[in-house]
Backbone as a ProteinNet text record, in pm:
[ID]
protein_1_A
[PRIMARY]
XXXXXXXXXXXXXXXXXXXXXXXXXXXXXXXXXXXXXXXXXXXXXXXXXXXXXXXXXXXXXXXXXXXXXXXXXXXXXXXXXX
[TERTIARY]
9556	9699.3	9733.2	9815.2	9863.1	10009	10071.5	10222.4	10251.9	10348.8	10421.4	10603.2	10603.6	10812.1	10878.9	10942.3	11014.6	11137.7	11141.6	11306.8	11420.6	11458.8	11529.1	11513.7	11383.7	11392.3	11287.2	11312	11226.7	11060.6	11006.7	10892.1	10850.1	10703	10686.8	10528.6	10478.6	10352.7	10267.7	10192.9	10116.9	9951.1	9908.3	9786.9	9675.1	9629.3	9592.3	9444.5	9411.4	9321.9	9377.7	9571.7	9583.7	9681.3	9609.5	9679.3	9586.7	9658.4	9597.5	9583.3	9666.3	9670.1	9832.5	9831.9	9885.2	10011.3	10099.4	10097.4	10237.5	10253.6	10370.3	10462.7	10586.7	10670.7	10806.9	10859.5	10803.4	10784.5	10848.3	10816.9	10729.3	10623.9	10514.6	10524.5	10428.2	10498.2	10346.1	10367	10247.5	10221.5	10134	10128.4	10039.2	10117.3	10001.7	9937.8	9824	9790.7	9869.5	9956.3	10031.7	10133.1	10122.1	10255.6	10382.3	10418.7	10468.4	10459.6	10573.8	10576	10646	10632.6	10690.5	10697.9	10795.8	10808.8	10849.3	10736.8	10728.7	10758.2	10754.4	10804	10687	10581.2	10440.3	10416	10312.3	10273.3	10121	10080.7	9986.3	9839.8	9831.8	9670.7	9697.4	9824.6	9836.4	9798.5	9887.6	9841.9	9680.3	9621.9	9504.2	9413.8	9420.9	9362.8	9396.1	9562.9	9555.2	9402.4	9478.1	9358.6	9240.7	9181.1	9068.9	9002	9078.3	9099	9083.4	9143.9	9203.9	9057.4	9011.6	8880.2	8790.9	8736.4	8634	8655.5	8772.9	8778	8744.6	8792.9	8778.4	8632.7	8547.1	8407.6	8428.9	8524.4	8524.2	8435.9	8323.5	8242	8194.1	8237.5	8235	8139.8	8099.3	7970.9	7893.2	7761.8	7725	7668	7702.7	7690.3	7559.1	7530.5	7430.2	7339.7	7273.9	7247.1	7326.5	7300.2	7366.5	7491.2	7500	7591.2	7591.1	7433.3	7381.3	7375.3	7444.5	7446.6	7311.7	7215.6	7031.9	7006.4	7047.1	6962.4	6885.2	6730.9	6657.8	6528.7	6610.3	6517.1	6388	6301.4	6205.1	6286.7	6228.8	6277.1	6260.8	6123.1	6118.1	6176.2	6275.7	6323.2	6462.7	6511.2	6694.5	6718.8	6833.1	6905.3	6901.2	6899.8	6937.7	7079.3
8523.4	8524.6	8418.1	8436.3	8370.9	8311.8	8247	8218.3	8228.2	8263.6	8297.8	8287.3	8295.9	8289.4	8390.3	8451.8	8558.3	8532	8558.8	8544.1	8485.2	8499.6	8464.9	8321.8	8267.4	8113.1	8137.1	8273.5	8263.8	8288.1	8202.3	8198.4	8341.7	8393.2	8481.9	8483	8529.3	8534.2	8678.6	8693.2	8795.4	8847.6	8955.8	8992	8977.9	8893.6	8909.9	9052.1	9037.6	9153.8	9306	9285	9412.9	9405.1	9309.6	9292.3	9424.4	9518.3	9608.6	9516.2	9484.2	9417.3	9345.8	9262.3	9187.2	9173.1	9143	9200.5	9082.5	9093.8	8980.6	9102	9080	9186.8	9138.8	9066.9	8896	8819.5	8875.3	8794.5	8834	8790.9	8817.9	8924	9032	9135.5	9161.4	9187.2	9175.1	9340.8	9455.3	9546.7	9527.1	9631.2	9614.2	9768.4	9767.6	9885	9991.9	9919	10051.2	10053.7	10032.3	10113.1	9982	9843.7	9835.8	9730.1	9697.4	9558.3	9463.8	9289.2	9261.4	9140.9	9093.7	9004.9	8867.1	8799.8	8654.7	8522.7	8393.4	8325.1	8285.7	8272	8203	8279.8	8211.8	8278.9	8378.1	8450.4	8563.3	8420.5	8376.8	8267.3	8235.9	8169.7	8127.9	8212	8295	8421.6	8476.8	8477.6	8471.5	8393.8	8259.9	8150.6	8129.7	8177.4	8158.5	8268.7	8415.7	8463.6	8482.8	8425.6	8407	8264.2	8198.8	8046.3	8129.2	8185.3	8276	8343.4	8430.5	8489.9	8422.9	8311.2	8184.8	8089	8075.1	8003.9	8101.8	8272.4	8362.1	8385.4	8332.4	8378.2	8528.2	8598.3	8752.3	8763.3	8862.2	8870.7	9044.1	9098.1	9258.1	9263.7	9417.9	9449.1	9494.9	9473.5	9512.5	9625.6	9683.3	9833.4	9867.6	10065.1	10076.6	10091.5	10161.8	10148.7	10170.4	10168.2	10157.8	10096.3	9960.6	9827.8	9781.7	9829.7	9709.8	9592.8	9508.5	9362.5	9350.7	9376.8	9341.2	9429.2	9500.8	9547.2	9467.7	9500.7	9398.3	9335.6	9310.6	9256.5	9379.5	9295.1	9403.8	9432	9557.6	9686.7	9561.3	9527.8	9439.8	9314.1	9274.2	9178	9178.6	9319.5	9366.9	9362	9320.2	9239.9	9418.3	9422.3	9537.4	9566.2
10366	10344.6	10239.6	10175.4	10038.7	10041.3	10014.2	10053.4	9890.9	9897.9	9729.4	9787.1	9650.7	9686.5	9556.7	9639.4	9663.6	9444.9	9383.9	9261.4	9356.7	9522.1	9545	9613.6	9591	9640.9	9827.9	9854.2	10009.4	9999.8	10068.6	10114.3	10148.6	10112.8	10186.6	10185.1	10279	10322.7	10273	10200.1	10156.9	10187	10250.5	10266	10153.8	10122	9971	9937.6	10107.4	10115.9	10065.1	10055.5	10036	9852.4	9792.9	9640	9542.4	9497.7	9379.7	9266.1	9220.5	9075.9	9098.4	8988.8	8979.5	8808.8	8759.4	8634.9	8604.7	8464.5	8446.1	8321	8408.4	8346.6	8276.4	8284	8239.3	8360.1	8475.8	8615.6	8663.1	8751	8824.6	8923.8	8902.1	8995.9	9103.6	9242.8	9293.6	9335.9	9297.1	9364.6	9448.8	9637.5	9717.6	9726.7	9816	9787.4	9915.6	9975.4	10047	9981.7	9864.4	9758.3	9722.5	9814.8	9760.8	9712.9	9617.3	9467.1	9557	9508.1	9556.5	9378.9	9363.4	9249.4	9282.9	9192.8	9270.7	9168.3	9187.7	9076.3	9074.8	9111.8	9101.8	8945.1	8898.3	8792.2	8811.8	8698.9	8729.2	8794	8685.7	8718.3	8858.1	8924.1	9031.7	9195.8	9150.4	9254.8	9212.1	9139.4	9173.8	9210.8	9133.9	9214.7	9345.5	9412.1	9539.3	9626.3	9563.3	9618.3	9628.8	9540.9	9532.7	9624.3	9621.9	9696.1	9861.3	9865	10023.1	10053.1	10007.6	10004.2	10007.4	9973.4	9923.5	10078.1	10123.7	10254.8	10374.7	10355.9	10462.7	10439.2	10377.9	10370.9	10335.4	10232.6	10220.3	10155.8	10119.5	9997.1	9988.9	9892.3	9880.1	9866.4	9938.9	9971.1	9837.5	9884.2	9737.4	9711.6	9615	9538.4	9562.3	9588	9614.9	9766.6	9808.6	9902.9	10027.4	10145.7	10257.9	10246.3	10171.4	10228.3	10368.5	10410.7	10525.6	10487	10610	10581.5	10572.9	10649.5	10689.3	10584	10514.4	10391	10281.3	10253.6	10217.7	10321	10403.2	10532.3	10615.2	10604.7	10713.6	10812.5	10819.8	10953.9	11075.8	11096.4	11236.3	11264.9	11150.8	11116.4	11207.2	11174.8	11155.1	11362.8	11335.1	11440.2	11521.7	11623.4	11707.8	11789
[MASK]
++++++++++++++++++++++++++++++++++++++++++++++++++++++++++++++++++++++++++++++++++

């Protein structure tokens, strides 16, 4: 979660797991991916460094391409957790 503030001065709390992109229209506009915008006074670098900051503390790390996207992928068979 990300805290950003609102053109009208309010605080607001954001999923950053659910940010599409991000864009400066000249104000910072945040799309989420259930459709909606929300426009913020933070600037574009900021809202990403938040989220990325946000992700880096939640231990998030996208799975990697390829393969299953087993976490134990890689590991011997007699290895992998049951």
């Amino acid at each position: 979660m990300i805290k950003v503030t609102k053109l009208n001065g309010r605080e607001l709390v954001v999923n950053a797991d659910l940010i599409e992109f991000v864009e400066t229209i000249p104000d910072t506009l945040i799309s989420l991916t259930t459709g909606r915008k929300i426009m913020v006074l933070e600037d574009m670098d900021t809202v990403i460094q938040m989220a990325v900051s946000y992700r880096s503390m939640a231990k998030i790390y996208p799975i990697p391409t390829g393969g299953t996207g087993s976490v134990f992928e890689g590991e011997p068979k007699d290895k992998r957790r049951r």
